[in-house]
C-alpha positions in Angstrom: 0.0 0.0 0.0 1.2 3.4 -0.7 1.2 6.0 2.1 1.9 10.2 1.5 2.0 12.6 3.6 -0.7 14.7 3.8 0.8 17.2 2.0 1.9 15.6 -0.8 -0.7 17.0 -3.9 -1.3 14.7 -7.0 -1.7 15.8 -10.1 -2.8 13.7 -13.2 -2.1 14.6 -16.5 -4.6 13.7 -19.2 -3.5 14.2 -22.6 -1.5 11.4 -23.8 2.2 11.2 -23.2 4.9 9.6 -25.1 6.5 7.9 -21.8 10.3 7.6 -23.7 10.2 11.2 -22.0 12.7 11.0 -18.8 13.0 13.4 -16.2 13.7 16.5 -17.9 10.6 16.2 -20.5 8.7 15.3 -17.7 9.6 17.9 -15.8 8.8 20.5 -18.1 5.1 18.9 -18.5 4.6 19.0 -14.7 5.8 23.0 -15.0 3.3 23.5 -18.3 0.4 21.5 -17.6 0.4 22.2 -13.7 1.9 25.5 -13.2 3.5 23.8 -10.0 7.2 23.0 -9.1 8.6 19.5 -9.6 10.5 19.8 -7.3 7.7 20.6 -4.4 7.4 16.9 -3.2 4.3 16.6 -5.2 3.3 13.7 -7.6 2.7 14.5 -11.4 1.4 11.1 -13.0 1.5 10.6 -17.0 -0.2 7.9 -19.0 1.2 6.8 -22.8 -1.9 7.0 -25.3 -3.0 3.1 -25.3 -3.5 4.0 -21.1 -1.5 1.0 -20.4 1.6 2.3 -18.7 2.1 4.9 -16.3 5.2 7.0 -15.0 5.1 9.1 -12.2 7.4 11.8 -11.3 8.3 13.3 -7.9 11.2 14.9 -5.8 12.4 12.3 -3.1 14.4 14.7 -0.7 18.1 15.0 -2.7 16.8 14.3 -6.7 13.7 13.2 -8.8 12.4 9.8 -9.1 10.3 7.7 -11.5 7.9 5.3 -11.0 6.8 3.5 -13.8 4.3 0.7 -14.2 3.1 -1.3 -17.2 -0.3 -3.6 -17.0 -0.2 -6.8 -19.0 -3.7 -6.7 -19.2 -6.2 -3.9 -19.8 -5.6 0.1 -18.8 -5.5 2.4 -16.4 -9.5 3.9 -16.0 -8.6 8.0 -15.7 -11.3 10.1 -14.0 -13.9 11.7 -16.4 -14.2 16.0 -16.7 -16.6 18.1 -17.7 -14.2 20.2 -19.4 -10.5 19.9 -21.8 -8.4 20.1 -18.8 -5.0 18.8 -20.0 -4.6 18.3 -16.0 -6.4 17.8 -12.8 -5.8 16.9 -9.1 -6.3 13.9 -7.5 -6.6 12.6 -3.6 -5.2 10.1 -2.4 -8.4 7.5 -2.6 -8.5 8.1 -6.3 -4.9 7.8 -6.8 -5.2 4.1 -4.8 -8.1 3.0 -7.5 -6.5 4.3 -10.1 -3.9 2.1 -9.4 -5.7 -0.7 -8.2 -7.9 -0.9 -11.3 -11.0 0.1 -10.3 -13.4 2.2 -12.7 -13.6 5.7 -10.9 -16.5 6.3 -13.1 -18.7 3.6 -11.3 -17.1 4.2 -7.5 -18.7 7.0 -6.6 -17.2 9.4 -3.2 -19.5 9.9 -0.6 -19.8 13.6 0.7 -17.4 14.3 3.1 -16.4 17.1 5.4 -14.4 19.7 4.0 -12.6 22.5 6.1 -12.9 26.0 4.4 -9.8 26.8 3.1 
């Protein structure tokens, strides 16, 4: 199981992306797409067209690291928008179905507290 602080932000990236990119490219997307800092601790995820692999990017304390993970079988189910966001932000529940395969169009979030903010 993954665990983040709560601090940690998570930021998907919805327009197809050709995942040869390493950190550099990557980083680059995360500062267009985002308009946030790569190097903030945050996670910036990226899917490849066919949504079958993902890589995401983040700062671990002294340099950036990549996560990357294929499926064998099927693809990675990415949250549906009413608008042409090339991005949007993620919580941590989301980010744990995402990559556990389940359809986040079907699992619906209850309502839950929110502190003004």
């Amino acid at each position: 199981m993954l665990s983040l602080p709560s601090t940690v932000r998570i930021f998907l990236c919805r327009t197809p992306t050709d995942l040869r990119y390493s950190f550099d490219r990557l980083m680059g997307l995360a500062q267009q797409v985002f308009e946030q800092d790569p190097l903030s601790g945050h996670l910036f995820l990226f899917v490849n067209r066919r949504r079958d692999r993902m890589k995401i990017l983040f700062w671990d304390h002294d340099g950036l690291c990549i996560w990357y993970k294929r499926l064998e079988v099927g693809c990675f189910q990415l949250p549906s928008t009413t608008g042409d966001d090339q991005g949007l932000e993620l919580d941590y529940s989301q980010l744990a179905m995402l990559l556990g395969g389940i359809d986040l169009t079907s699992a619906r979030k209850r309502k839950r507290y929110r502190q003004a903010g």
